[in-house]
C-alpha beads as a LAMMPS data file, in Angstrom:
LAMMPS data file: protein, C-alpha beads

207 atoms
206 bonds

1 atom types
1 bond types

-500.0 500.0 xlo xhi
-500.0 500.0 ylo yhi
-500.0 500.0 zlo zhi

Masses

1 110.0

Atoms # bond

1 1 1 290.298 63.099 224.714
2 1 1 290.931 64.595 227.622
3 1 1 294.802 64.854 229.676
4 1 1 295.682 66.103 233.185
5 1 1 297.164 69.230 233.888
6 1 1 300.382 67.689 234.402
7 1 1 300.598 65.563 231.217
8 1 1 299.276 69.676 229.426
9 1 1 302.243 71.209 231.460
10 1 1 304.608 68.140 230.006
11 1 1 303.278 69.328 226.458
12 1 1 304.039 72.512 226.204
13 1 1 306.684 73.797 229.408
14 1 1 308.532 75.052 226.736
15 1 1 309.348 78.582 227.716
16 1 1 311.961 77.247 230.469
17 1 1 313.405 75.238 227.761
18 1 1 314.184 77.288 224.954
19 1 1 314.357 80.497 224.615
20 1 1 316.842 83.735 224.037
21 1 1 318.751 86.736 225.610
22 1 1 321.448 87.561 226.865
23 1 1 322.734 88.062 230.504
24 1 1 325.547 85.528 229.258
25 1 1 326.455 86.501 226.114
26 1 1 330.345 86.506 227.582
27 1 1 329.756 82.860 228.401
28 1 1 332.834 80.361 227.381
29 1 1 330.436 77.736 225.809
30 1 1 333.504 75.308 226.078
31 1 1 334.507 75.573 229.334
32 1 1 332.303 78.080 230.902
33 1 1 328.884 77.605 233.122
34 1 1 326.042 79.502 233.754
35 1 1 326.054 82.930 235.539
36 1 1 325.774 82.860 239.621
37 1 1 322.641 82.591 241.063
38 1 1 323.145 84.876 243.660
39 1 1 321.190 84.816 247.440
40 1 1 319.745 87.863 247.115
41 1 1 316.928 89.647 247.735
42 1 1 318.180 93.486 246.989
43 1 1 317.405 96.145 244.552
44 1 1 314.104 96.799 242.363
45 1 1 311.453 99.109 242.513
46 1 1 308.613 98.170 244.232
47 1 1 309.305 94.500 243.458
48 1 1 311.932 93.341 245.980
49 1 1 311.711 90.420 247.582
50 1 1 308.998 88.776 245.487
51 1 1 308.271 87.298 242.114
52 1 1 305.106 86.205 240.224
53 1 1 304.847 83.801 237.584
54 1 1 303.108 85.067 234.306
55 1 1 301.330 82.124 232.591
56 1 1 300.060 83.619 228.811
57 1 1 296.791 81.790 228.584
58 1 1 295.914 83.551 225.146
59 1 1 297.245 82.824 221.723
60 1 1 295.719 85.108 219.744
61 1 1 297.997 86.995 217.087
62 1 1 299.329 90.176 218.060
63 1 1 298.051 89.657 221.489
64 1 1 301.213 88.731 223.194
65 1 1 301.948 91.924 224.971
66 1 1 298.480 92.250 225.483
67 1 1 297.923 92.559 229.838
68 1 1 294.844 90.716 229.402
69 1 1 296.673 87.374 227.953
70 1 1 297.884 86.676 230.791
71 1 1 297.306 85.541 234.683
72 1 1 299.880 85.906 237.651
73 1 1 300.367 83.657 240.239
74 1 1 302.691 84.647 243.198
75 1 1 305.884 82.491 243.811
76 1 1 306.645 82.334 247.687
77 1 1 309.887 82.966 248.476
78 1 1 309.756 81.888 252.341
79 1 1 312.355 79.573 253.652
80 1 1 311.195 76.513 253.754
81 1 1 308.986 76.892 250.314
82 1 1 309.293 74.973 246.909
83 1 1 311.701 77.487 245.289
84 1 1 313.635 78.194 248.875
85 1 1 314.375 74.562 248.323
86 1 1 315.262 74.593 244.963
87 1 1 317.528 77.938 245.548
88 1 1 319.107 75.912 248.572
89 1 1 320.224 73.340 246.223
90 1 1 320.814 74.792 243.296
91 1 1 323.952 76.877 245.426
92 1 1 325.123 73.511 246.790
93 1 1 325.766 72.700 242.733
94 1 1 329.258 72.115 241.738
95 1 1 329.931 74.695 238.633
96 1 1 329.855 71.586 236.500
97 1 1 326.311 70.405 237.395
98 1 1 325.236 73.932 236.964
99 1 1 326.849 73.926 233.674
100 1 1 324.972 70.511 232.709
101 1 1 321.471 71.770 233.937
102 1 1 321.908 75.350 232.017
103 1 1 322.706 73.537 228.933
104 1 1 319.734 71.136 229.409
105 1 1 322.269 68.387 229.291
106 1 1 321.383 66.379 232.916
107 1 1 323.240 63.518 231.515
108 1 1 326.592 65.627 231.866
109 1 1 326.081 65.351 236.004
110 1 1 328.928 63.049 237.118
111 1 1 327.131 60.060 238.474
112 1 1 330.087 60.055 241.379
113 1 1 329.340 63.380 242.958
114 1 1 327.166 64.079 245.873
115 1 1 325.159 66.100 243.171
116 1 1 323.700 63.014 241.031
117 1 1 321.241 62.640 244.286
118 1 1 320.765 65.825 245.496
119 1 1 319.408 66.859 241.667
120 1 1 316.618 64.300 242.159
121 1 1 315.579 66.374 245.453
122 1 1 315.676 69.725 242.951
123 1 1 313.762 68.153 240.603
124 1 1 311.132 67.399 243.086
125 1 1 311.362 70.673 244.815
126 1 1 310.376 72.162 241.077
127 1 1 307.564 69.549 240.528
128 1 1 305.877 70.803 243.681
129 1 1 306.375 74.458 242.840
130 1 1 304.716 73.621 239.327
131 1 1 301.885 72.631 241.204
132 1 1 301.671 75.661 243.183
133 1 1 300.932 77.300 239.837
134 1 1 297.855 75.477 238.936
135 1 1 295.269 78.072 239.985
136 1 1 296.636 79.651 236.767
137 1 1 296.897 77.189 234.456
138 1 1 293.867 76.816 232.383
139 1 1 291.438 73.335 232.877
140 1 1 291.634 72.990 229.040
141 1 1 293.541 75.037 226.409
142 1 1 297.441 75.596 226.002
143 1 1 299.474 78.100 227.683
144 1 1 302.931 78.804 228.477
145 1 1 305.789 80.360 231.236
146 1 1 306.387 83.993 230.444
147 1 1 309.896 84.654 230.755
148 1 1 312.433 87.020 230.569
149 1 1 315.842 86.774 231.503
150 1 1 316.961 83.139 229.847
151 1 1 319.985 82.065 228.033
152 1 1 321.045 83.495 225.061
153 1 1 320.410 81.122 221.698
154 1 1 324.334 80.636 221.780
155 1 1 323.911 78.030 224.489
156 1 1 321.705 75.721 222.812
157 1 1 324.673 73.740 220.292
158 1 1 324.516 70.208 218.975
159 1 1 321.112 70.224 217.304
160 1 1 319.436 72.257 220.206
161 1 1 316.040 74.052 218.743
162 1 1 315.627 77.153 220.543
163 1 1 312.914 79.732 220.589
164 1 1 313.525 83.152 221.050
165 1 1 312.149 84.319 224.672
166 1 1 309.216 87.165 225.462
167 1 1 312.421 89.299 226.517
168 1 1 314.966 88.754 223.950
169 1 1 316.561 91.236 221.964
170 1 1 314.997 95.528 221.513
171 1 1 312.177 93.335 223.426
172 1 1 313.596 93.116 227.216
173 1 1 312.092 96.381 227.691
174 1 1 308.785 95.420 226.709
175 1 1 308.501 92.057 228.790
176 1 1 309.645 94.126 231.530
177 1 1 307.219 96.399 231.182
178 1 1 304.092 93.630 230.319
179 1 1 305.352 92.106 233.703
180 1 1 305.065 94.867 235.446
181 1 1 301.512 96.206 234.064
182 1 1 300.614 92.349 234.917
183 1 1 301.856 92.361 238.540
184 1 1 301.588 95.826 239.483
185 1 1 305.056 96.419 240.669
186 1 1 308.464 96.738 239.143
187 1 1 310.006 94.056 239.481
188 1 1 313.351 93.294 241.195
189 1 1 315.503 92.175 237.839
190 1 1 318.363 90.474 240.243
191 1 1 315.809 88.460 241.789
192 1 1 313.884 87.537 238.574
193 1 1 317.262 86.790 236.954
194 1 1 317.689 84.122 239.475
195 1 1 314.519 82.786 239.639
196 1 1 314.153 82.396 236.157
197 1 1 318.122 81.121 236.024
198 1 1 316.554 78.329 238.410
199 1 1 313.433 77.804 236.888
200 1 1 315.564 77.169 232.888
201 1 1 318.141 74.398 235.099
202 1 1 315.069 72.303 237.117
203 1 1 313.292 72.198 233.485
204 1 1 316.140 69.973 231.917
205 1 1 314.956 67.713 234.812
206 1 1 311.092 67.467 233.656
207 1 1 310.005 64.674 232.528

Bonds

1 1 1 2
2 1 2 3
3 1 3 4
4 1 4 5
5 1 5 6
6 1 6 7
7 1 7 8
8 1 8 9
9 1 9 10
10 1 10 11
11 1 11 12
12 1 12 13
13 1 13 14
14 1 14 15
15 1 15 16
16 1 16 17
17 1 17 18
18 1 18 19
19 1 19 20
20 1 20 21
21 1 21 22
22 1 22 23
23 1 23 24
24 1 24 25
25 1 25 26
26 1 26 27
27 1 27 28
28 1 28 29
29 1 29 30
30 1 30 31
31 1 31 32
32 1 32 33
33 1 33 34
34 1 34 35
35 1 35 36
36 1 36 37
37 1 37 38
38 1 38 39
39 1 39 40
40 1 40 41
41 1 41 42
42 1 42 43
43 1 43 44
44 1 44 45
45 1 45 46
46 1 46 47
47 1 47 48
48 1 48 49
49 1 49 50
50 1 50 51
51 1 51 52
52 1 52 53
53 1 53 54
54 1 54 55
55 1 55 56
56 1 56 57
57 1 57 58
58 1 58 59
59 1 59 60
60 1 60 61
61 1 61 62
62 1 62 63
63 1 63 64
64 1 64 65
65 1 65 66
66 1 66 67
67 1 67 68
68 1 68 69
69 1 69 70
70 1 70 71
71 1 71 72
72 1 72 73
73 1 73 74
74 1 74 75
75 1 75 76
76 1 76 77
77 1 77 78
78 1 78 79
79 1 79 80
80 1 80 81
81 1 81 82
82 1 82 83
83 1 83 84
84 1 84 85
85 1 85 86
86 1 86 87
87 1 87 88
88 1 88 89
89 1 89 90
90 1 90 91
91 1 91 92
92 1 92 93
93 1 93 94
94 1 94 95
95 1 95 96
96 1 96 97
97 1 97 98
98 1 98 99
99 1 99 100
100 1 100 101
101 1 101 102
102 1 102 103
103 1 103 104
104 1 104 105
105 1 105 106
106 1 106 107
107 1 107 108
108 1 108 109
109 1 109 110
110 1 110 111
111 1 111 112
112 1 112 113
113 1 113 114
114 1 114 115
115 1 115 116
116 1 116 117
117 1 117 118
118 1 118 119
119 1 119 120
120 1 120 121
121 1 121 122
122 1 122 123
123 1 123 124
124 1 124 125
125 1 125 126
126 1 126 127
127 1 127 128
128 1 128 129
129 1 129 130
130 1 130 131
131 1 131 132
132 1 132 133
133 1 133 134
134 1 134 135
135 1 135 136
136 1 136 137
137 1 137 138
138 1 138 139
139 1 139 140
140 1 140 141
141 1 141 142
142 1 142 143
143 1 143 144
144 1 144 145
145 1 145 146
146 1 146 147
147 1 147 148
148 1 148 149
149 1 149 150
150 1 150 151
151 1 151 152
152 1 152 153
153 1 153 154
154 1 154 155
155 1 155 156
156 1 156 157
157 1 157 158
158 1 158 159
159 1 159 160
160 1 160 161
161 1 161 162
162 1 162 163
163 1 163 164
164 1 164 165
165 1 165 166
166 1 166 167
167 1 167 168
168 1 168 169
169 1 169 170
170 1 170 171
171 1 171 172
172 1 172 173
173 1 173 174
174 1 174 175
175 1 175 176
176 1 176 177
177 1 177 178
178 1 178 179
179 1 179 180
180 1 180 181
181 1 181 182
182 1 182 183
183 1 183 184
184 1 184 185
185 1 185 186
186 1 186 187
187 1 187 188
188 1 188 189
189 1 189 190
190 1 190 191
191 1 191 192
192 1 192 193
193 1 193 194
194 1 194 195
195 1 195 196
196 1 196 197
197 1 197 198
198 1 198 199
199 1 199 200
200 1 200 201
201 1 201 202
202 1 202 203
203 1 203 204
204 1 204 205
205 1 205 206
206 1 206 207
C-alpha cells in the first residue's frame, strides 16, 4: 500500500515533537514559558543569516552521524516566506500561547484571545514550509527532522513520551558538527535556536 508524502510526514514528524536538551533547563515548568525567540539574524561563523533543514533519510545502525545519511534542504528566510510568516506570528504570541505550543499542549490557547485565530494562520504558514522540504524527503522509505537545539525532557510532564534529540547531552557538539559537515558552513546557533524553537511550537499544531 502505498501513502502520500504528507500522510509519511504525519507518520513519523517526530523529531519536532519529542526530543531533549537543554537551552531551558532554568525553565519554571509551573509558571514559566518557553525561551524568546528572538528577531535576529547575528552571530555564527559562516552561517549567519541562513538555515538548512537536515532530513536523515538512512536508518542504518551506527550510521546516524554518518554525512552521507542525510540530505539538506535550504530554509528561506526572506520576508514574506513560509518561516518569515511563521516568525511574524509566533512574536505576536502572548507568553501563554507560547507556553501552550512549547509544551505541545494547543488546547491550553485561550479560545478568547486574538491568538486562538492567528495560530490557525501559523499552522498553515508551517504546512507550506513542510512542503518546501519535499525535494528531500524520500518518495518511499521513512525519515526524520534532524534537530538540535529542542526542549529539554523536563518539559514533556503528564504522560509525555519523549525522545532524546540528535543534540542532547556530551552530543550537542557532535550534531553541531554533522550539521555543519552536511551544510558546509557553521552554522549561526542563535538563529538555529529559533528556528528550531519555531519549528518544536507549529508541530503541536500538525495534524
Amino acid at each position: 500500500m502505498k501513502i502520500t508524502r504528507k500522510q509519511l510526514r504525519k507518520l513519523i514528524l517526530r523529531e519536532f515533537k519529542f526530543t531533549g536538551q537543554s537551552f531551558v533547563d532554568d525553565l519554571d515548568l509551573l509558571g514559566g514559558g518557553p525561551p524568546p525567540a528572538e528577531d535576529q539574524e547575528s552571530g555564527g561563523g559562516g552561517g549567519s543569516g541562513k538555515v538548512h533543514q537536515l532530513v536523515r533519510v538512512n536508518f542504518e545502525p551506527g550510521r546516524e552521524f554518518d554525512r552521507s545519511s542525510y540530505k539538506k534542504t535550504p530554509i528561506d528566510m526572506k520576508p514574506g516566506s513560509p518561516f518569515s510568516k511563521m516568525r511574524e506570528i509566533y512574536n505576536s504570541f502572548s507568553i501563554d500561547t507560547k507556553s501552550a505550543l512549547y509544551g505541545m499542549f494547543p488546547g491550553g490557547i485561550d479560545p478568547e484571545s486574538e491568538d486562538s485565530v492567528t495560530v490557525w494562520e501559523f499552522r498553515s504558514a508551517y504546512y507550506n514550509l513542510l512542503d518546501t522540504m519535499d525535494d528531500a524527503i524520500p518518495m518511499d522509505g521513512d525519515y526524520e527532522y534532524f534537530t538540535i537545539f529542542h526542549p529539554n525532557d523536563k518539559l514533556a510532564g503528564k504522560g509525555q513520551s519523549v525522545e532524546i534529540s540528535h543534540g542532547s547531552g556530551d552530543n550537542e557538539s557532535k550534531a553541531l558538527d554533522l550539521y555543519r559537515r552536511v551544510t558546509g558552513y557553521t552554522p549561526d546557533e542563535a538563529l538555529l535556536k529559533e528556528y528550531e524553537l519555531i519549528m518544536h511550537s507549529a508541530s503541536s499544531l500538525y495534524g
